[in-house]
Structures are given as structure tokens and as C-alpha cells.
Phi, psi and omega in degrees: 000303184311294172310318185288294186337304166334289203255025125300292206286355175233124170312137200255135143338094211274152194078345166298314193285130211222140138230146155271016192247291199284358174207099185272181185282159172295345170267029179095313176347157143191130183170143196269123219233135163201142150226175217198159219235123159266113073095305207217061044267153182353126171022045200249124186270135167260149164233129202247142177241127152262142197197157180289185158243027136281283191297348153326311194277353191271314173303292196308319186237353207250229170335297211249035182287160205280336188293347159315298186330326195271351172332142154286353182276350185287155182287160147295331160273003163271020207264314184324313181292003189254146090016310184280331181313292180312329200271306189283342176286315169312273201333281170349283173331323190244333213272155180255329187222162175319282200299346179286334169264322150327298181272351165262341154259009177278004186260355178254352188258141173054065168220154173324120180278134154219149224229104165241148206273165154246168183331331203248352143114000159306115149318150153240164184219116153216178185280147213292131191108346164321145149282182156318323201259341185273350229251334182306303181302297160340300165321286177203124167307299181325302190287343182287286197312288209283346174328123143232032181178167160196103176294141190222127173069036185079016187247165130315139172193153184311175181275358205258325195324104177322120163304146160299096154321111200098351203277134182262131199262150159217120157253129210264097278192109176246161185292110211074347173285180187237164152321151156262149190278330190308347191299308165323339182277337179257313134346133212236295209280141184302334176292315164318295171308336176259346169284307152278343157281322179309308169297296189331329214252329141343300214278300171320331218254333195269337194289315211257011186280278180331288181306285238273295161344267207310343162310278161333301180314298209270349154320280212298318167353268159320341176260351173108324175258168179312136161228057155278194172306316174282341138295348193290292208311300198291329189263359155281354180269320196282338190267010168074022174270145150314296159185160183352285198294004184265335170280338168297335183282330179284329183300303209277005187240341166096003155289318181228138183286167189289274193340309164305315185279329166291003178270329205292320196263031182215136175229337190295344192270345182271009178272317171300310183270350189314136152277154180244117167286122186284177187286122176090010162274293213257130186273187152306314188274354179281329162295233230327312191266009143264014185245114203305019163260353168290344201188091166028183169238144176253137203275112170323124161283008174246003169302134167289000208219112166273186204037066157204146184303140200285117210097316178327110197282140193226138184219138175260134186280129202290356202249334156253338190062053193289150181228165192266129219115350204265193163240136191216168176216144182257165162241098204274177177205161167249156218048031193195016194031221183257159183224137190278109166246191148307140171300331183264026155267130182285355172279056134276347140337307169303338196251354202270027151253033149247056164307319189324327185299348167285156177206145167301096190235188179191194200253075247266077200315282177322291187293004156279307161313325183284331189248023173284164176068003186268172174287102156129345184311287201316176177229159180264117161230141201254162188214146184258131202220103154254132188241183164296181160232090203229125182311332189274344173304338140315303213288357196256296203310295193315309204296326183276312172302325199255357162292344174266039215332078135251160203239100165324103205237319138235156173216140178226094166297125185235007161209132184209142186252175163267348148240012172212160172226191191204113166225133191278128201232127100328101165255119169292140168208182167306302172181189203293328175320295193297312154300340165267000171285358197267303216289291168306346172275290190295002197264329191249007156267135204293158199064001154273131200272327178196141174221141191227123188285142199264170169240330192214000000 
């Protein structure tokens, strides 16, 4: 009785209706499942459950309450059918470390639901603050990955859009796209957060894959010898590597200098590059005064950088863009000095079982003051700009940098929608101060939707 009232009085959804009381579930469930289109607001779909209160209670406590679930006696194929079940093994699967799992499934528990359709009248059930993109991933990981838009209710809309209740999802999916790292800044649900981060840590490894080769390649260049795969092979072993791309990865992150690994599959060239002392040059007193453990290292005063030997090749890293202000570490390689990063970079991860390669440094202010205004001077930070997608949208972007006299030195659209896009922009500026007056001049320009300082 209650169901015919229903579907007098509301327009029924086709394919929603399930009963579960003349064909229950194997796990005992029994209830009558419908959804149905509402009037007010405008076409807003719902889904009704009816059920006595024996089956409630049975749903809510009994047979088929989720500690059933945890039996060790249960099938493996019956684990499929529950949905949060499924959801937790993907996260398991995408998450790389304990606390990474940890912290992606405290994001599915005791939290607010909102309950939403895809065009064909499917619930999703997620948490309250979902997006577009967990609603996508909920759906399918395929459909997730490849997301580049989404309509909600008919409207074209960002990917960021908190969902409703009731709210109709359609997602638009192109062929080859990818996650965007910005999605992680928004994303709710744990299943998402282990997928894009999962893609996200792919995409570095093959990035730093590429660069670390191409290193090699042009090491071995230079000294004149082969540097293939099959010379490669004995200094992935001597250099503690996993294998060939693992070693390439170690070139491109500055675990291992190229020169090493061209010593490891050459040992004759480092004998060869060895210096030779004549007999009677080197005294005592000439050991004491070159050896830094008697004495500090001296430091240039027109150097932008204290603690590093004066000459000392410095490289700053792409991977934070450290700017003066920032809290920094330097890292040495060999062949390759140091390279400065933020204290708070995750590639510094990479390095902790070499501490020795750290060394202290900081910002060596006054020669900075001294080498402000020269050509080649300045420092780079790079910042993530989502904007319209607007004809006017450059020319607004460039104009908010440079009333803020920063100088735009690259820019890459890494993501792009039909009403928003997403880019990463380099500005040369002064420091970190001066880089957050540019973050702030674009934040109050019309059509940007968001600016952020990148990490990566």
C-alpha cells in the first residue's frame, strides 16, 4: 500500500525498483527499494526504502548488520557485493604505506552522506563535502582517471563543486586524460586520494626515469665511452640499486652523481682522473691549511648562500623552488654540488638513508642585498593558477604579475576544462615575501578562481 501511494503520487524512475522482500538478498536483507522524481524542487531524484520493523531491525542489527561481514567464514565472493568493502581494498591497493592507509580510510569513516544520481537514476552514496571527481572515482577508477568536466543538474560545472542531495551527476571523460595533482587538494573520499596520489607518485617516477637517462647519456658522452644498458648493469649492482630505472631515478634525484656511475662501469677512468702528487710537495703544513676539518669553510660574501666553499657550484631545486625566506638544506652529489631544497620537500625523502649529503645552509642576506638589480640575479617560484577559460584569461593573469613587478618566466597549462583551466606559471621575484604580494594581486583578479605557491 505505502508503494502504490508512492508511485501515485511521484513519477517513478525506470529501473530503480528492487524487491527484496519475495527475492531477499543472500544475506538475509529484505526491502522494497524505489526511486522517483520530485516536483519541488524542479526534478530532483530521490530514493525510498520501505521496510516493516522486524526488517529494519534486522538490516540495522541483525543478520545482515556489517560485523557479518568480518567472519572469517565468509566467501570471497560475497565480500564483492558490499560496496564499502570494495572501496576498502582499492584504497589498500593505490595506498604505498601504512600511514597512507591509515589516513585514507579515516576519510570514509563518521562522516555526513549525501546522496546522489548518475543520468540512469544510480545512487551513489558519499560523504558529506564530496566532489565531482570522488563522485567520478565512486563510479568507476577508469572514469575517475580519464575525468575532464562534469554536469550537475545540466549545468556544466567545476570539478571542485561540493555535491547536494539529490543532485544528478554526468561525467565527462576524455580519452588519455589524467588526474590533475590539484584534485588532492579537494577530494574527501580516501578512495580518490589513493588513486591520485597512486597516479600522481607513476607520473614522478617515470618523469625522474626520463631525466636521470638522459643524464647518463650525456655523462657517458663526455667521457667518450658506451654508456648502455649492458654497461649499465654491473653499476646497478655496485651502486646498491634495485634495478637499471631505479638507478636512473637515483641520477635524477641526486642520490647518485652521473660521474659515479660512469666510474662504477669505468673504475679505469676514475685512476685515470685520480691527481698525481709529486715527490715532496705535500707537506703538513700544506694538509692543515687545506683541510676543512681544521677550519670552517669560507664563505663568499657576495654569495646568496652561508656554509658552502666559496666557487662551489649551487643549484636550486625544481622540485620547491626554495626562495630567500624559506627554511632550506643544501644537498651535496657528486658532480653536481649542491642543490638547495625547502625544508618541508618531499623529495628529501629520498635522501634519508644518506644523511651525510646534508649539510647546513641558509641565506646569506646581505649578498643578496648586494647582487639585488643585477640581470640573472633574481629567484624563481613557481605558483598553480586556476582560472576562466576566457579569451581574457592570460592577458589578466600576465597583468596581475606584473603590477606586482614580477616577471613571468614560464607558463604550462596542465590542465584544461571548457570553463576552467589550470596553470602552472614561474615568476622570477625577489623572495618568498615578494612572491606572496604576486599570489595576492592574482587572487583579487577578475576570473581567477584560485592561486596556490606549487611544490612540485
Amino acid at each position: 500500500m505505502a508503494l502504490g501511494a508512492i508511485h501515485a503520487a511521484f513519477p517513478v524512475i525506470a529501473g530503480r525498483f528492487k524487491d527484496y522482500i519475495s527475492t531477499p538478498k543472500a544475506n538475509g536483507y529484505q526491502s522494497l527499494h524505489t526511486g522517483v522524481t520530485l516536483r519541488h524542487p524542479r526534478n530532483q531524484k530521490i530514493e525510498l526504502q520501505i521496510r516493516t520493523p522486524e526488517m529494519q531491525m534486522i538490516a540495522e542489527n541483525g543478520v545482515a548488520a556489517h560485523w557479518l561481514y568480518k567472519q572469517a567464514d565468509a566467501a570471497r565472493g560475497d565480500f564483492k557485493q558490499f560496496r564499502w568493502v570494495q572501496d576498502l581494498l582499492e584504497i589498500l591497493e593505490n595506498s604505498s604505506a601504512p600511514d597512507e592507509f591509515l589516513e585514507n580510510t579515516k576519510l570514509e569513516l563518521y562522516q555526513d552522506q549525501v546522496f546522489c544520481f548518475t543520468p540512469k537514476g544510480q545512487l551513489i552514496q558519499l560523504p558529506r563535502g564530496a566532489t565531482s571527481v570522488d563522485f567520478a572515482y565512486a563510479v568507476h577508477s577508469q572514469i575517475g582517471d580519464t575525468c575532464v568536466g562534469a554536469r550537475i543538474n545540466g549545468r556544466l560545472m567545476p570539478l571542485r563543486y561540493e555535491l547536494q542531495n539529490g543532485d544528478q551527476v554526468e561525467i565527462l571523460t576524455a580519452r588519455g586524460g589524467t588526474p590533475s595533482p590539484a584534485w588532492e587538494r579537494f577530494v574527501v573520499t580516501g578512495k580518490a586520494r589513493a588513486r591520485i596520489r597512486r597516479f600522481l607518485a607513476q607520473q614522478m617516477r617515470e618523469q625522474n626515469r626520463d631525466s636521470g637517462k638522459s643524464t647518463l647519456i650525456k655523462a657517458f658522452r663526455q667521457e667518450g665511452v658506451d654508456g648502455s644498458e649492458k654497461i649499465l648493469e654491473p653499476a646497478v649492482k655496485l651502486l646498491k640499486q634495485a634495478s637499471l630505472d631505479d638507478l636512473y631515478i637515483a641520477v635524477a634525484t641526486g642520490v647518485v652523481g652521473p660521474k659515479e656511475v660512469v666510474y662504477a662501469a669505468y673504475p679505469e677512468l676514475r685512476e685515470a682522473r685520480a691527481p698525481r702528487m709529486l715527490p715532496g710537495f705535500m707537506g703538513a703544513g700544506s694538509l692543515t691549511a687545506r683541510s676543512p676539518r681544521n677550519q670552517p669553510p669560507k664563505t663568499d660574501t657576495s654569495m646568496p648562500l652561508t656554509g658552502l666553499v666559496s666557487g662551489m657550484d649551487v643549484h636550486y631545486a625544481g622540485c620547491c623552488h626554495p626562495l630567500p625566506g624559506d627554511k632550506i638544506v643544501g644537498i651535496v652529489a657528486t658532480g653536481k654540488g649542491v642543490t638547495v631544497h625547502t625544508k618541508d620537500c618531499a623529495t628529501l625523502e629520498n635522501f634519508a638513508s644518506t644523511p651525510e649529503r646534508f649539510i647546513d645552509v641558509d641565506w646569506n642576506y646581505d649578498g643578496i642585498a648586494r647582487r639585488a638589480g643585477k640581470q640573472g640575479d633574481g629567484f624563481t617560484g613557481r605558483i598553480s593558477v586556476i582560472a576562466s577559460n576566457n579569451p581574457a584569461a592570460l592577458a589578466t593573469l600576465t597583468n596581475a604579475v606584473a603590477k606586482q613587478d614580477g616577471a613571468i618566466s614560464n607558463l604550462k597549462v596542465v590542465h584544461r576544462q571548457q570553463d576552467f583551466f589550470e596553470a602552472l606559471v614561474d615568476v622570477e621575484v625577489r623572495d618568498a615575501r615578494h612572491l606572496g604580494q604576486v599570489i595576492a594581486g592574482l587572487r583579487g583578479a577578475a576570473g581567477i578562481a584560485q592561486v596556490e605557491r606549487a611544490k612540485a
